[in-house]
N, C-alpha and C positions, 0 to 999 in steps of 0.2 A: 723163255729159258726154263720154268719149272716146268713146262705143256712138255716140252721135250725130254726134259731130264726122268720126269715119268715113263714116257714113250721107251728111252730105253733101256730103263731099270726090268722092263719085262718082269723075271721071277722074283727079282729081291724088291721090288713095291710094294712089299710088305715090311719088311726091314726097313725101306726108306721113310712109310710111314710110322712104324714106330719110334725111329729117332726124330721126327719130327714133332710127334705127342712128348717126347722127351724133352725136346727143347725149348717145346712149350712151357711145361711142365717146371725146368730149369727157369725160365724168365718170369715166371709165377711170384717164385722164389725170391727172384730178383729184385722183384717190385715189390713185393710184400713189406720189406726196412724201411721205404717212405713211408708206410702206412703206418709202421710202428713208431718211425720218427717224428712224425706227425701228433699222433697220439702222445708222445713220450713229452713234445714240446708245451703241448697243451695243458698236460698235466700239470706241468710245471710253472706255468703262468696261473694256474690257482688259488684263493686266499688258502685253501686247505690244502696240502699236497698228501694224498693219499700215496705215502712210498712201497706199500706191498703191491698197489695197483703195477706201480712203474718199475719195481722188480719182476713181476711178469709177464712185460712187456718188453722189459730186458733180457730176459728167457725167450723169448718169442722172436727177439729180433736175433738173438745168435744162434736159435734153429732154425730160423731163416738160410742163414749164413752157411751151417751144415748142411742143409738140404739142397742150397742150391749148388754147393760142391758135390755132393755126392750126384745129382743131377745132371749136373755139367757133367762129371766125368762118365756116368752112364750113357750118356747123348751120343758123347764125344767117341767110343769107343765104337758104339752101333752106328753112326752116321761114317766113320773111316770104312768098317767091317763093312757096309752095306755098300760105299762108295768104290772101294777096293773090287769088291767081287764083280760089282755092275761094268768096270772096265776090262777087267778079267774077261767077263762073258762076252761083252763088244767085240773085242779081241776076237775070241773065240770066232762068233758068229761071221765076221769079217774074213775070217782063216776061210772058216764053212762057204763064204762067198765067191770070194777069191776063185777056189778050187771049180766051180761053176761058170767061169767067165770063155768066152771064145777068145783064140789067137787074135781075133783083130782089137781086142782092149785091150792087149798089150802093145799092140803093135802102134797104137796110137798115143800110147804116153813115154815119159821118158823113164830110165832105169829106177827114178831115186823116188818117183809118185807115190807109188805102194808101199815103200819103204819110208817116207811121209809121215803116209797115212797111220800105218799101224802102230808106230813108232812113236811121232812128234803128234802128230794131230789128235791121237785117244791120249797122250799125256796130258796133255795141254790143257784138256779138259778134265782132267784127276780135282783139280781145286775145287768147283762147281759141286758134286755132293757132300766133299768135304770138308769144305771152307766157306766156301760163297753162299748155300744153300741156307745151311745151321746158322750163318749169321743173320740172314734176310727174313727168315722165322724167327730170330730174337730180336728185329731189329722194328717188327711189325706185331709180334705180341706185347714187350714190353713197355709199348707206350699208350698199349691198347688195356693194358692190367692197370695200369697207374692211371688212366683216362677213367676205369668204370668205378674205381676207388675216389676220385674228384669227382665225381657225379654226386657222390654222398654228402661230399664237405660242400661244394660250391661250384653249381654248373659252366659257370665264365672258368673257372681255370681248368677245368674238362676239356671245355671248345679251345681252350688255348692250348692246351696239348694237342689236340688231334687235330689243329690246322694246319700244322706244319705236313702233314701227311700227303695233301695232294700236293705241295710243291717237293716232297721228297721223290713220287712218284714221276714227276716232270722231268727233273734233275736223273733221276734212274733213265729213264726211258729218252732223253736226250743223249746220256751216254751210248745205247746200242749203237746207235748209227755210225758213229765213229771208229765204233770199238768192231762193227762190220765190218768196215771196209778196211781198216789197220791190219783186222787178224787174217784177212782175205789176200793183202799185198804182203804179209806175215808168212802166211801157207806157201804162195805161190814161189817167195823168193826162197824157203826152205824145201821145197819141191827141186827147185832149178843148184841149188850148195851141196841137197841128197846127190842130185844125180852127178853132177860135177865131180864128187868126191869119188864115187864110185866107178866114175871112168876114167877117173886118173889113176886110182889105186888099182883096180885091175886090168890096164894097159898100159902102167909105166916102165916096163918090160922092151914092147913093142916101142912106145914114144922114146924109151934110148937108143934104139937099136935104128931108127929114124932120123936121129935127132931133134927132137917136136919137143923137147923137154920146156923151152921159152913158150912156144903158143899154145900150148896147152895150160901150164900155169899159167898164163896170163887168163885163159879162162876163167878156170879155178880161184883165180885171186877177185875178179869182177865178181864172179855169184856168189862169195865172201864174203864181199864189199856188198853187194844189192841185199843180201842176208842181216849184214850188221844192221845197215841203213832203216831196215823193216823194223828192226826188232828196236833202235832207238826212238823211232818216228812213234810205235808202238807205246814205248817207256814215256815219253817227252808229251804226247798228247792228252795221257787218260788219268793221270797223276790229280787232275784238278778236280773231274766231276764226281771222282770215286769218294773222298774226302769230305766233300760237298754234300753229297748224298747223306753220309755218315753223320757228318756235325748238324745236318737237320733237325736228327732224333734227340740230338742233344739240347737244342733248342727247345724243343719243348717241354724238355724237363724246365727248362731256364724261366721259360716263359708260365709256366705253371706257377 
């Protein structure tokens, strides 16, 4: 998924890496109030309790808390801006293709494919730099920042963090396959609703004049129906590993 999301960001792979050093940069942030929690509890189990120490470490830990808002929101803004434009240009370039193609690739699909494509299929994928992306770099430096910080205190709670990591990665990558073939019977029955709609609505002129008004909506109501069907099968399948995946990370906070 990121091999390709590179591949075609083309110009703005610059952009994309910057909001990725950002979100880096933000999880930094994030992880840095264990360290200071850590420190702050310590202090406190002391016969001596040094309070000027833990005053600024309580200074430390709500610039933490600053920086990693100001962070996140700088991430947030360049990871949209850079996600935005890269579908913008998709667009673009697909228009630039389009126009290049011979009569016979039209002549072999149905009305509603290209109208799919440019439409529902580069939507679909909107979430991926701007959602799924910035999360997967937070989600894979922040237990890596809290891992090199327990290296310090005690390397068994290091390893207990960062083992949950190759079962997060099994858990991810068991997801695609599913999420292949759902978004594939997803496409196709939105392909077959595109086209259905579009030959109803610009021939329901001629189908009254016919009277075809029954078998033709009955068309239209089956690729609907095989549309909903996708898009539930979709929803009802992928609810469980996605989740999964997520509470992992949290795991090894737990387990630390």
């Amino acid at each position: 998924m990121i091999k390709k999301l590179f591949e075609i960001a083309g110009k703005r792979k610059k952009n994309l890496i910057k909001g990725t050093v950002l979100k880096v940069i933000e999880s930094l942030f994030a992880g840095a109030p264990f360290g200071f929690l850590y420190l702050i509890l310590n202090e406190l189990f002391l016969k001596s309790i040094n309070m000027r120490k833990i005053a600024l470490m309580i200074i430390g830990l709500g610039a933490c808390f600053l920086l990693q808002a100001v962070f996140y929101y700088w991430s947030d803004v360049v990871n949209n801006s850079a996600g935005l434009r890269i579908l913008s240009d998709l667009r673009i370039r697909l228009g630039e293709r389009i126009r290049t193609l011979s009569m016979g690739f039209y002549s072999e699909r149905q009305t509603g494919d290209l109208n799919t494509i440019i439409n529902q299929d580069v939507k679909s994928i909107e979430p991926v730099p701007t959602v799924f992306y910035p999360k997967l770099v937070a989600a894979i430096a922040l237990p890596g920042f809290i891992a090199v910080f327990l290296f310090f205190i005690d390397w068994r709670m290091a390893l207990a963090t960062i083992s949950v990591i190759p079962f997060a990665l099994i858990v991810l990558n068991a997801t695609q396959r599913p999420f292949k073939r759902l978004a594939g019977l997803r496409a196709e029955a939105s392909a077959q609703a595109n086209s259905k709609i579009i030959e109803y609505i610009q021939g329901i002129g001629a189908i009254k004049a016919f009277n075809q008004v029954g078998e033709r909506f009955k068309k239209f109501e089956e690729a609907m129906q095989d549309y909903k069907k996708a898009n539930v099968e979709l929803v009802l399948n992928l609810p469980c590993p996605f989740p999964l995946f997520r509470r992992s990370w949290d795991w090894a906070l737990v387990l630390s």
